[in-house]
C-alpha positions as CSV (number, residue, x, y, z in Angstrom):
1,X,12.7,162.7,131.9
2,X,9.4,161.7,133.2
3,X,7.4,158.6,131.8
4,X,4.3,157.5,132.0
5,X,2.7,160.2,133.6
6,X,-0.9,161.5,132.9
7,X,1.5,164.8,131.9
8,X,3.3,162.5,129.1
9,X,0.4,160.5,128.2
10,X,-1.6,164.0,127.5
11,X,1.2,165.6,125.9
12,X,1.6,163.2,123.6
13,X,-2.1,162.9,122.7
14,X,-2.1,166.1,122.1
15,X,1.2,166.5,119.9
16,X,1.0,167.2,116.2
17,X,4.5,167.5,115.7
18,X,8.3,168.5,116.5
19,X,8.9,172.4,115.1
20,X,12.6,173.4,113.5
21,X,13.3,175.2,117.2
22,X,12.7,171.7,119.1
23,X,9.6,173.3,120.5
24,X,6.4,170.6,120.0
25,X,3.3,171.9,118.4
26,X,0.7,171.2,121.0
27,X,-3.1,170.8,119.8
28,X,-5.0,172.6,122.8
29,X,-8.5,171.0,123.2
30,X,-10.1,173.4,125.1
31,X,-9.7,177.8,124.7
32,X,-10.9,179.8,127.1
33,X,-11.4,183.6,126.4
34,X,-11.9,186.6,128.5
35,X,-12.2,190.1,127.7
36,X,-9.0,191.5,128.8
37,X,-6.3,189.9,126.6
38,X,-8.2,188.4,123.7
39,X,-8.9,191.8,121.8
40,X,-5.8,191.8,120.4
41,X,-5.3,188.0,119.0
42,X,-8.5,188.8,117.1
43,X,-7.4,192.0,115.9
44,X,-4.0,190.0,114.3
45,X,-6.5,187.2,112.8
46,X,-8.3,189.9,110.8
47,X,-5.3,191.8,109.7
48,X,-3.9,188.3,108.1
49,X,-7.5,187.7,106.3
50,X,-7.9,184.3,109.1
51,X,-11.1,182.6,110.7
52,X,-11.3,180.7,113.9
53,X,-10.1,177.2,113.0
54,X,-12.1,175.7,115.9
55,X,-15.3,177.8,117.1
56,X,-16.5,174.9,119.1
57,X,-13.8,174.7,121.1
58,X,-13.8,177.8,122.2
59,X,-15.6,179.6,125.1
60,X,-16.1,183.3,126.7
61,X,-16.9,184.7,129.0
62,X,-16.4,188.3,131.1
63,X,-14.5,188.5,134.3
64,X,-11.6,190.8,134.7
65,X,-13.4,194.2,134.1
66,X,-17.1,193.4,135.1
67,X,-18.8,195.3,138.1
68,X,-19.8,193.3,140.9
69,X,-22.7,195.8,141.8
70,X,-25.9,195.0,140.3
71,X,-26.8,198.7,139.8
72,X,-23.9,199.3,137.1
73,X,-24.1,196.4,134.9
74,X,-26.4,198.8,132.7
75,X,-24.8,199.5,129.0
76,X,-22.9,201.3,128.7
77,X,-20.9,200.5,131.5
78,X,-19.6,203.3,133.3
79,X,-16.0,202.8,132.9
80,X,-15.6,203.5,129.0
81,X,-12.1,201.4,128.4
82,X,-14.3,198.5,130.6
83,X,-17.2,198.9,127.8
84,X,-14.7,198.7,125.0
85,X,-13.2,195.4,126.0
86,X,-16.7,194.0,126.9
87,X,-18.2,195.3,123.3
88,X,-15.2,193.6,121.5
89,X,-15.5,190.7,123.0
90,X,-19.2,190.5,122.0
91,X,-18.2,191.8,118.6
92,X,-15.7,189.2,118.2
93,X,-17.4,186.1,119.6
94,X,-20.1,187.0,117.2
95,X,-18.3,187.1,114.6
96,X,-16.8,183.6,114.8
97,X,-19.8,181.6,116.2
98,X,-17.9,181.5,119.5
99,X,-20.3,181.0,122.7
100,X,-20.3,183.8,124.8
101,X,-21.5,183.6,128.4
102,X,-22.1,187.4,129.0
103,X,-24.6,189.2,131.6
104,X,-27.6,187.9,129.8
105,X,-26.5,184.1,129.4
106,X,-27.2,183.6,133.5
107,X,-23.5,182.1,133.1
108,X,-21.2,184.5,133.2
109,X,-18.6,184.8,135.8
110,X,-14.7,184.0,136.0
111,X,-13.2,181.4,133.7
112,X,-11.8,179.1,136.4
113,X,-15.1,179.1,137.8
114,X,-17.3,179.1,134.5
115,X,-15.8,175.9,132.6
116,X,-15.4,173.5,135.9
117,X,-19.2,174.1,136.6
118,X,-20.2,173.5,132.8
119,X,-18.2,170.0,132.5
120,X,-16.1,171.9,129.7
121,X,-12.9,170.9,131.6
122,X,-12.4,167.4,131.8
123,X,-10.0,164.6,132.0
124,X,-6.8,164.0,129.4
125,X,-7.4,167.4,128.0
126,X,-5.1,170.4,127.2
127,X,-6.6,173.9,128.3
128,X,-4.8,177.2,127.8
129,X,-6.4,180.8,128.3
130,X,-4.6,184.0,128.5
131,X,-5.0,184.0,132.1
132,X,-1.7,182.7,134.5
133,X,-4.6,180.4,136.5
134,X,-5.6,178.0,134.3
135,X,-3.5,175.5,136.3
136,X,-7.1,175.6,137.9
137,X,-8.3,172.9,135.4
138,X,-5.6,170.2,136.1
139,X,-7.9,169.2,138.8
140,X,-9.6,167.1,136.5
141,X,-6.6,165.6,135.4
142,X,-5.8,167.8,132.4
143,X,-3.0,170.3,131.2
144,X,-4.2,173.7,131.8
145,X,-1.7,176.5,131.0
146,X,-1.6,180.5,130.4
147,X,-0.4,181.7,127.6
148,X,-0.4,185.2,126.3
149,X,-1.7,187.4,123.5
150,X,0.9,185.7,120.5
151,X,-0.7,182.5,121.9
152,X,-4.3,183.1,121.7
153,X,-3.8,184.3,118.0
154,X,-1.7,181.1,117.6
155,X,-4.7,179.4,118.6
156,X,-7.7,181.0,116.9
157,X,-6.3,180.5,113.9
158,X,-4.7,177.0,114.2
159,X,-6.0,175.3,117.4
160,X,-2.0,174.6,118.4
161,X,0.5,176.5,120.3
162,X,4.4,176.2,120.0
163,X,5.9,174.7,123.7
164,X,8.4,173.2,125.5
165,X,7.6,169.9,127.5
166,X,8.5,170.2,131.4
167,X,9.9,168.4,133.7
168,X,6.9,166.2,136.5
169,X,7.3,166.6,139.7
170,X,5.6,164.5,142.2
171,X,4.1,166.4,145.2
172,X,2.9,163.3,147.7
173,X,0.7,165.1,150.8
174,X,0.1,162.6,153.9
175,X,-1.8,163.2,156.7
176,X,-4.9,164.3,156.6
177,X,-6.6,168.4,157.6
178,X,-7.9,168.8,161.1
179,X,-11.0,171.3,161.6
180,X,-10.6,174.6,160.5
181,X,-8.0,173.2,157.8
182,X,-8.6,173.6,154.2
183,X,-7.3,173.4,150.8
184,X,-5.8,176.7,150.5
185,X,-4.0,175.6,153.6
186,X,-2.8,172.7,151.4
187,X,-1.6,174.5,148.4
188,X,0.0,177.5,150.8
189,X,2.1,174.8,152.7
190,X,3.8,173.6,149.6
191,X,4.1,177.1,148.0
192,X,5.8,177.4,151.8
193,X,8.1,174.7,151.6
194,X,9.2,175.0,147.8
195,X,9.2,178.1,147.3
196,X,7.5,180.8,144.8
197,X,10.3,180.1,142.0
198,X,10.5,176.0,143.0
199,X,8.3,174.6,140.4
200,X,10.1,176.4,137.7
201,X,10.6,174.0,134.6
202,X,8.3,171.8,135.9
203,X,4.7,170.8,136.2
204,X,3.3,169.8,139.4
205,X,1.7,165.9,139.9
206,X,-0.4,166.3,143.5
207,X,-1.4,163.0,145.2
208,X,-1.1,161.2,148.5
209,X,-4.0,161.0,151.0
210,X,-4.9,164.7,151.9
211,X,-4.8,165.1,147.8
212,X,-7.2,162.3,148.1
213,X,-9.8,163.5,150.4
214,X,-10.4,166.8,149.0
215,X,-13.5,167.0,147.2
216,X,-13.8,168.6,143.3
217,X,-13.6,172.0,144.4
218,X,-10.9,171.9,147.0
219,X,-8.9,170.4,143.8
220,X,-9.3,173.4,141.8
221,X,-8.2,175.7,144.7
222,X,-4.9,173.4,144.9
223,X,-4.5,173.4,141.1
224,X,-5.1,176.9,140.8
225,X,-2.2,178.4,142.7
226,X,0.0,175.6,141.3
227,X,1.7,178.9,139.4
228,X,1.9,181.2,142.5
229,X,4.8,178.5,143.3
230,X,6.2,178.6,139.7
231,X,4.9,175.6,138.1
232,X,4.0,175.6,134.3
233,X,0.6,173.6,135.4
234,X,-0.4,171.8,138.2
235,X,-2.6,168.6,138.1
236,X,-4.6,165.7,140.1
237,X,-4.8,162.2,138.5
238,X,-8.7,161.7,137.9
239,X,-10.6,159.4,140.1
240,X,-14.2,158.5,141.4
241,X,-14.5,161.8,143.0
242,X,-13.8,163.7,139.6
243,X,-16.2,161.5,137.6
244,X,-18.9,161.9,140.0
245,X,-18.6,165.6,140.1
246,X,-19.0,166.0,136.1
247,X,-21.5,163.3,135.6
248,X,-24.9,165.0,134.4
249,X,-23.1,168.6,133.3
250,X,-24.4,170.4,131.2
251,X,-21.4,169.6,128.4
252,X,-20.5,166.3,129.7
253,X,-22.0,163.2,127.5
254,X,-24.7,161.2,129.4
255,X,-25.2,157.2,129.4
256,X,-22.9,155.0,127.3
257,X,-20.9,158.2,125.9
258,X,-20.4,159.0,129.4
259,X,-19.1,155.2,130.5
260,X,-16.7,155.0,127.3
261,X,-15.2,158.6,128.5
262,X,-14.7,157.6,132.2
263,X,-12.5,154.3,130.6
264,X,-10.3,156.6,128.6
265,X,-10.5,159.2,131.3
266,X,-8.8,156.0,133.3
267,X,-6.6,155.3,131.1
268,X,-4.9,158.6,131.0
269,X,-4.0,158.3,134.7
270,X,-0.3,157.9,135.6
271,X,1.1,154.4,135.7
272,X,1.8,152.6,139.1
273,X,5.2,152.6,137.6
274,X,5.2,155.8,136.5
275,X,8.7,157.5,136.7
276,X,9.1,161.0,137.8
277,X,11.9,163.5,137.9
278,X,11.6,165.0,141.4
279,X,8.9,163.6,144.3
280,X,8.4,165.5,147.0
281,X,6.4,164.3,149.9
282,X,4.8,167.3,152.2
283,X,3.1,166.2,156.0
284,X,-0.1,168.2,156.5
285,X,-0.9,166.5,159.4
286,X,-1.7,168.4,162.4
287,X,-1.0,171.8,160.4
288,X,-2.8,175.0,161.4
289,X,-4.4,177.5,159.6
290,X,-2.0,179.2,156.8
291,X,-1.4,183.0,156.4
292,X,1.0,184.9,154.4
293,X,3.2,187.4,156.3
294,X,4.8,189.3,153.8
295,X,4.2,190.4,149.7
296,X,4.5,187.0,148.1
297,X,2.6,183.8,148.6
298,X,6.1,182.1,149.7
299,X,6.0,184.5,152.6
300,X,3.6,182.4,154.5
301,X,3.5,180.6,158.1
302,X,1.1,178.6,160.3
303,X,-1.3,181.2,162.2
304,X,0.6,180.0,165.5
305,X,3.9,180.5,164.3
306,X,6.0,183.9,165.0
307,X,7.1,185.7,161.6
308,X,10.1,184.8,160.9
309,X,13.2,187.5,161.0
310,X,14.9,188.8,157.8
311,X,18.0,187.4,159.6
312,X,16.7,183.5,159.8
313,X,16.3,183.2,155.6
314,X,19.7,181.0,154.3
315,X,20.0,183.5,151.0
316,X,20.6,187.4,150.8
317,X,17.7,187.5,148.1
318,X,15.6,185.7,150.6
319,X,16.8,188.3,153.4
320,X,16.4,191.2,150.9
321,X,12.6,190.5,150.2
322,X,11.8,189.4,153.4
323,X,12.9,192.9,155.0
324,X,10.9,194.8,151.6
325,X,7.7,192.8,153.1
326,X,8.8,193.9,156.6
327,X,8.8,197.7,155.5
328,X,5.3,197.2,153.5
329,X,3.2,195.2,156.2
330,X,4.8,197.4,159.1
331,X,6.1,194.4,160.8
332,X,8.7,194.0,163.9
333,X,10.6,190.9,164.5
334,X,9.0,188.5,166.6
335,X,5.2,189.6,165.6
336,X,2.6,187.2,165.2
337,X,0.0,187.4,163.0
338,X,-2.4,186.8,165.1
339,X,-4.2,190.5,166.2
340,X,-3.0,192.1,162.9
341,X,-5.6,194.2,162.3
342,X,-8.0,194.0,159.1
343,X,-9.9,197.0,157.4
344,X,-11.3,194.7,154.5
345,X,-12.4,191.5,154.1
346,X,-12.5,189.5,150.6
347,X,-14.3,186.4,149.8
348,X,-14.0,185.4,146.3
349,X,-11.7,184.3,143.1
350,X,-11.0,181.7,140.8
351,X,-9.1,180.2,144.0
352,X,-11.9,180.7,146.2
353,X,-15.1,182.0,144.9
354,X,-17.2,178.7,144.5
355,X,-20.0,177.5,146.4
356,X,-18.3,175.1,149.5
357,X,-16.1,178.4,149.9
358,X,-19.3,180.6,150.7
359,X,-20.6,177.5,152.8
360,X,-17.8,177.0,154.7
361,X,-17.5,181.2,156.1
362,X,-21.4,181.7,156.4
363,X,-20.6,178.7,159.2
364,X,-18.4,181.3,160.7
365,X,-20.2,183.9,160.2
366,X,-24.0,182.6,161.6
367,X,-25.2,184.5,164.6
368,X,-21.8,186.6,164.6
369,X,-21.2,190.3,162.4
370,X,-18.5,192.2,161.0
371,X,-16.6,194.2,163.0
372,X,-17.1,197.7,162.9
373,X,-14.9,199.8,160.3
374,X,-14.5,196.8,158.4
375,X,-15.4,196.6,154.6
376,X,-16.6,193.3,153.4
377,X,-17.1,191.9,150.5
378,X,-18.1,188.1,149.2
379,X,-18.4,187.8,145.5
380,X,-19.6,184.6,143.7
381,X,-17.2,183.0,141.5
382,X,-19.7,182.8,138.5
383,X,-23.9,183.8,138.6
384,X,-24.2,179.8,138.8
385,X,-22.8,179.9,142.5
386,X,-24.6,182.8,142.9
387,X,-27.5,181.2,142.2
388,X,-27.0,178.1,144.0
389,X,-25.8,180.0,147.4
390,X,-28.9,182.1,147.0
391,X,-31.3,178.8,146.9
392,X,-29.3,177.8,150.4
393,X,-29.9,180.5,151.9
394,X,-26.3,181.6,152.4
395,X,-26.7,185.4,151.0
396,X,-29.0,185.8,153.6
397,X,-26.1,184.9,156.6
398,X,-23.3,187.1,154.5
399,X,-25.9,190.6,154.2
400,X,-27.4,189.3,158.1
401,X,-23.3,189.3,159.0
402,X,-22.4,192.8,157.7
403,X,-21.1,191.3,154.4
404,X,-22.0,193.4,150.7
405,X,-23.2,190.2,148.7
406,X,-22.0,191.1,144.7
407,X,-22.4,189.7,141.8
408,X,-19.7,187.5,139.8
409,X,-16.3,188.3,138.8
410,X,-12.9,189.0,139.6
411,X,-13.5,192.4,141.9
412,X,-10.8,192.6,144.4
413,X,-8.3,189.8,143.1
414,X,-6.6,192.4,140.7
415,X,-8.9,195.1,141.0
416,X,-9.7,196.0,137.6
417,X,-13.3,197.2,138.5
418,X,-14.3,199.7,141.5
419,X,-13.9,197.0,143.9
420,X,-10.4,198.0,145.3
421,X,-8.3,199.4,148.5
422,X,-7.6,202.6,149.4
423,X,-5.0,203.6,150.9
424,X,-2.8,201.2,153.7
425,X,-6.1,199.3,154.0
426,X,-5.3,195.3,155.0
427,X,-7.2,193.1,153.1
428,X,-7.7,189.3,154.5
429,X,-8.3,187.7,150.9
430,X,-9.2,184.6,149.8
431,X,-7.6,185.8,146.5
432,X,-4.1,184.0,145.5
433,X,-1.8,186.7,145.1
434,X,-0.4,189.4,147.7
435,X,1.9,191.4,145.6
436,X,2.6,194.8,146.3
437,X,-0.6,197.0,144.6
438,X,-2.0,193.5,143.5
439,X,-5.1,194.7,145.2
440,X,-5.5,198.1,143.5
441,X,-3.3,200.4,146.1
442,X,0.6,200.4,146.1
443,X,0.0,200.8,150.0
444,X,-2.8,198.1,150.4
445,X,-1.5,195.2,152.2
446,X,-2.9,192.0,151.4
447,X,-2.9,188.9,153.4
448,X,-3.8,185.6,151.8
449,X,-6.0,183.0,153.6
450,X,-8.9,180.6,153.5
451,X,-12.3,181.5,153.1
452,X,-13.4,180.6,156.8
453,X,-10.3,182.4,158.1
454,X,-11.3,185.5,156.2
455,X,-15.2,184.9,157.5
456,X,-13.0,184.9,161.1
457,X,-11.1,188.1,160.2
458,X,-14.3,189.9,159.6
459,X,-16.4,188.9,162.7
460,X,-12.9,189.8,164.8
461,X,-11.3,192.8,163.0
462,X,-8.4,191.0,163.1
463,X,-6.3,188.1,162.1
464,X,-7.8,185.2,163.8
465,X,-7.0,181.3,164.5
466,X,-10.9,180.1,163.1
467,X,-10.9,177.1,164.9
468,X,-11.5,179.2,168.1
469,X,-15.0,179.9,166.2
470,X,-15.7,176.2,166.6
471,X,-14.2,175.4,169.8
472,X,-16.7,178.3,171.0
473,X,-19.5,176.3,169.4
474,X,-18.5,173.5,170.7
475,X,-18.4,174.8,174.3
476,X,-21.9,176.4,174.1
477,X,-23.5,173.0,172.4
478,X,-21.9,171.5,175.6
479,X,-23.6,174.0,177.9
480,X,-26.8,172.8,176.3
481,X,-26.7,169.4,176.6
482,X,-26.1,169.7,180.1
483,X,-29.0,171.9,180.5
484,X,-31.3,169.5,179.0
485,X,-30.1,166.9,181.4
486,X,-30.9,168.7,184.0
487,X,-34.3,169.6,182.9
């Protein structure tokens, strides 16, 4: 087994005590709530006669259900079982002195988003939230993990959950990301490379250089989809870059507090001599653009690349899905991805939804519009980034471009609200997940990419290589100059 990992170091920080079963009992420092799977936990509390053992250590706020359009986010909401789990919620943070960050607080939004932002996630801690991505918050060097309903109740009313310690693997990524190259690229290459069941039984350790380089939020991205490739938790060992982005948050300690956190928030990082069970070293050098092909985010290739044949994958099961994802997206061997034609675009997510995301497609999409027939969508992550794109300006180049600029939540990731497909509509998503019906039609097809390739998708009405957005840039500065020198 692993040793003297930030993953063993925060396990057994957090470890109260081996249960009869040989699972640990795990103390989890931070609990996040949302309105979807939190209804029943409380409802189990009050039938055993039990209070919230620790309030303060819990946070809500409203994602899943919430409409993104302004115009019905009046109360009642419109769709009745929506209402019900949003008044519970309210009911039940009330009733336990829990903070809520609803429509009023200014703060609401997704979870992933919400707690990042607020300096509620931090360093050395353990996170769980009934909600598969809250892998998101190992970017800070922490344990995030989902857990379900049984859990939540587990926690409300003792602040512990019963678990099994994983294996650590070590993901090492050299190289560094060309233009046009992004974190999503990052996390899609070793969901690629591993696999969609290849982190099973383990949590995932990310370092090297490219790991290095990415700022805060290109962390989170990584971190987040650390399940889509069947890790328990994914996590980045905290550094300058992670201390800088929390200092002066709203629930991060200021001055000397501040100074004696960042030394234990050191000393929680994994040893030099820290022993793994599996490292893995990925070369993101001179990769392209990312884009999934098929139904699951394994199914993925380098926008250059040809699809690959049923026939090419080693295993039958491989073979078997890879020609059910043939039948869905209406492929043919030897098709590219490039040209595939989009009907809806979707910028957004606990993946994708925070404020470099938005800044990195308005690039793509200044002086340029949405094609016609195409739907487009960006939705802020959380009002915050909302807010803060709003102050830049950047609303004004997505609603300028063709783009519908909504308010925060979840909308077309799992499409739980209105915000959904229809029909055999392709969707180029910054979401994480391309499951069949994922997207709220069993006939939508969803193909997963980075925000500025989805910006690209919109502007061309089809699946696009971005960097030709910047190449043309680059060609028309270079017209300019030379004008100028002849003037």
């Amino acid at each position: 087994m692993s040793r003297n990992t930030l993953y063993d170091k925060v396990w057994e920080k957090h470890r109260v005590t081996e249960l009869p079963n040989g699972q640990d009992q795990l103390f989890i420092g931070l609990h996040l709530i949302h309105e979807v799977t939190s209804p029943q936990a409380f409802g189990m509390l009050r039938e055993r006669d039990l209070d919230v053992a620790f309030p303060d250590r819990t946070y809500a706020t409203t994602d899943h259900i919430v409409p993104t359009e302004t115009e019905k986010r009046d109360r009642p909401l419109e769709d009745a079982q929506a209402e019900e789990m949003l008044s519970a919620l309210e009911r039940n943070t009330g009733e336990n002195g829990i903070t809520f960050f609803g429509f009023e607080s200014g703060r609401q939004g997704i979870t992933h988003v919400v707690a990042p932002e607020l300096g509620l996630s931090q360093p050395g801690m353990t996170v769980a939230c009934g909600d598969s991505h809250t892998s998101t918050h190992g970017a800070f060097g922490s344990i995030g993990v989902g857990v379900g309903t049984s859990q939540i109740r587990d926690i409300l009313a003792t602040g512990c959950i019963a678990a099994e310690k994983q294996r650590v693997r070590r993901i090492e990524v050299e190289g560094s990301l060309g233009e046009g190259v992004y974190a999503k690229d990052v996390i899609l290459k070793i969901i690629q490379e591993l696999g969609v069941d290849g982190g099973v039984g383990h949590v995932y350790e990310y370092g090297g250089p490219a790991v290095r380089e990415l700022d805060m939020e290109g962390r989170l991205a990584v971190c987040n989809m650390s399940i889509e490739g069947g890790a328990r938790a994914g996590y980045i060992n905290p550094d300058e870059t992670t201390y800088e982005y929390l200092r002066g948050r709203e629930y991060v300690p200021e001055g000397q507090e501040f100074e004696e956190l960042k030394a234990y928030w050191e000393s929680i990082r994994s040893d030099e001599d820290a022993e793994y069970d599996d490292v893995v070293t990925i070369d993101v050098d001179g990769m392209d653009p990312l884009v999934t092909w098929g139904i699951n985010p394994g199914q993925v290739i380098e926008v250059s690349e040809p699809i690959p044949a049923p026939e090419d994958f080693e295993t039958g099961t491989e073979r078997k899905a890879a020609r059910k994802a043939y039948d869905h997206m209406d492929h043919e061997p030897g098709d590219s991805m490039l040209g595939y034609d989009v009907d809806v675009a979707f910028l957004g997510t606990c993946t994708n939804g925070r404020v470099s995301d938005f800044e990195v497609a308005a690039d793509v999409l200044a002086g340029n519009t949405v094609a016609e027939g195409v739907r487009a969508l960006a939705v802020p992550g959380s009002e915050t980034v909302r807010e803060q794109c709003e102050a830049r300006g950047l609303d004004e180049v997505f609603i300028e471009a063709g783009f519908q600029w909504r308010r925060a939540g979840c909308s077309m990731c799992l499409a739980m609200n209105d915000d959904s497909l229809e029909g055999d509509e392709v969707c180029a998503s910054s979401s994480n997940r391309n499951f069949v019906g994922r997207q709220g039609s069993k006939d939508g097809r969803t193909v997963l990419m980075s925000p500025a390739m989805v910006a690209a998708a919109a502007v061309e009405g089809e699946v696009t290589d971005v960097r030709r957005f910047f190449d043309d840039r680059a060609r028309t500065v270079s017209a300019d100059d030379v004008e100028e020198v002849a003037d």
